[in-house]
N, C-alpha and C positions, 0 to 999 in steps of 0.2 A: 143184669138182674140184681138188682141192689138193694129194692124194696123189701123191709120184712114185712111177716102177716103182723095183724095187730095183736094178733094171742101171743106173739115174742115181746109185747112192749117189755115187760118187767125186766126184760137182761140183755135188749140187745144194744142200748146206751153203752156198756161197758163190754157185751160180748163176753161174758162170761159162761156163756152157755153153747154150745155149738146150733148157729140159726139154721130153721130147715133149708135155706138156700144153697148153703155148704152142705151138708149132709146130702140134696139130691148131686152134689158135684162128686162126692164123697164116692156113693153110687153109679156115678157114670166114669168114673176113672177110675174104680176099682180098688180102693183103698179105706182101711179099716180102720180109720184115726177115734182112739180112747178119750173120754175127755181129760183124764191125767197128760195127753199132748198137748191137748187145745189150751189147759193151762199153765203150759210152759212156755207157747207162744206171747210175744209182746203184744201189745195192742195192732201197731203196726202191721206186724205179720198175720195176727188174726182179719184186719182190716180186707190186705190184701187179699187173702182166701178169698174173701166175701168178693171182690170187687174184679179179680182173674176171672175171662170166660171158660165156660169149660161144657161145649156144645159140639163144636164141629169136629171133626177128626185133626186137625190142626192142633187146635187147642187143647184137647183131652190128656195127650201127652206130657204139653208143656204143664198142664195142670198138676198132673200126676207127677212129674219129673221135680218142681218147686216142690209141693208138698212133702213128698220125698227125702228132698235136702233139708226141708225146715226139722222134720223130723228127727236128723239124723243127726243135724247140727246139735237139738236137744239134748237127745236122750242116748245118740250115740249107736240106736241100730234104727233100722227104715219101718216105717209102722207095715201091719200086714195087708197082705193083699185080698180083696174080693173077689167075690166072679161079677164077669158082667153079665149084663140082662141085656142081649141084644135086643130084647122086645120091653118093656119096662111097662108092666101092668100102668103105672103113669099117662105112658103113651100112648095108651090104649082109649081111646073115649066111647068106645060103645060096648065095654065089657067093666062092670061094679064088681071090684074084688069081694067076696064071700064075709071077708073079714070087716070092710066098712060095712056092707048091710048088716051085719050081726051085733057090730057096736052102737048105729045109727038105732037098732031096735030095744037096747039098751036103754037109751035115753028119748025112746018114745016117738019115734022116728022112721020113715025110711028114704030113699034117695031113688028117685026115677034114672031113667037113661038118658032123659033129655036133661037133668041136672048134671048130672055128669057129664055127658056131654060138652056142658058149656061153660063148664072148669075149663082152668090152664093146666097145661101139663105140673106146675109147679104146686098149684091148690091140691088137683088129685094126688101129687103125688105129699104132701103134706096130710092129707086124711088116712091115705094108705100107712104111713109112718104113726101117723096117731092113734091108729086101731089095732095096733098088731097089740097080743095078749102080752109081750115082753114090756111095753112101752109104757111108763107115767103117761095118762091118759085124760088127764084133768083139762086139759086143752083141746081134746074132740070137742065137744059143744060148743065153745068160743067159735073152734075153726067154723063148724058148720052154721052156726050166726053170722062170721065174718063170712064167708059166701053166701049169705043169703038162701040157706038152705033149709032154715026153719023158721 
């Protein structure tokens, strides 16, 4: 998965921003990388983030085990650890987290079950990350144009 959405155009040339790609990797291997990491990493190393799979139980590890060492080489201790979501609202397509209908109403909106649905787990989980109340949020509506979801 190497595609960004189009709402990353403005930084993912240089990847100075952590793409939602990494960040659902970020989530599935359990690992709480700061963006003061991500700009310590070289272009290179941020490249790779993007371009390591990090899906199957195989991979997860070795994902979490690199990232790990990039870290460490950095800044000199290992960034922190997450919990995993063995079930990852994401992955879920016939359940709308509470929080995208509530932002989605926000901006004049709401999202069916069959639009959700027929997201990737990568889109949902890109809306989910867009709508939490902690999150700069200025990229929900782009996202939900770029899905075609208004």
């Amino acid at each position: 998965m190497t595609n960004f959405f189009q709402f990353e155009a403005d930084f993912v040339d240089s990847l100075r921003c952590i793409p939602m790609q990494v960040r659902m990797k970020l989530d599935t291997c359990g690992i709480k990388l700061k963006l003061t990491h991500w700009h310590q990493f070289n272009q290179q190393e941020r490249q790779a983030l993007v371009e390591i799979p990090c899906t199957t139980a195989d991979e997860i590890p070795t994902y979490r085990q690199y990232l790990q060492q990039l870290v460490i080489e950095h800044t000199g201790t290992p960034a922190s650890d997450l919990p995993v979501d063995t079930h990852p609202a994401w992955m879920d397509a016939t359940t709308i987290p509470a929080s995208i209908q509530e932002k989605a109403q926000e901006v004049g909106t709401a999202l069916t079950t069959q639009q959700w649905a027929a997201l990737t787990p990568a889109q949902r989980f890109a809306l989910i990350k867009l709508s939490r109340p902690s999150h700069e949020n200025k990229n929900f509506l782009p996202a939900l144009k770029e899905f075609q979801l208004v």
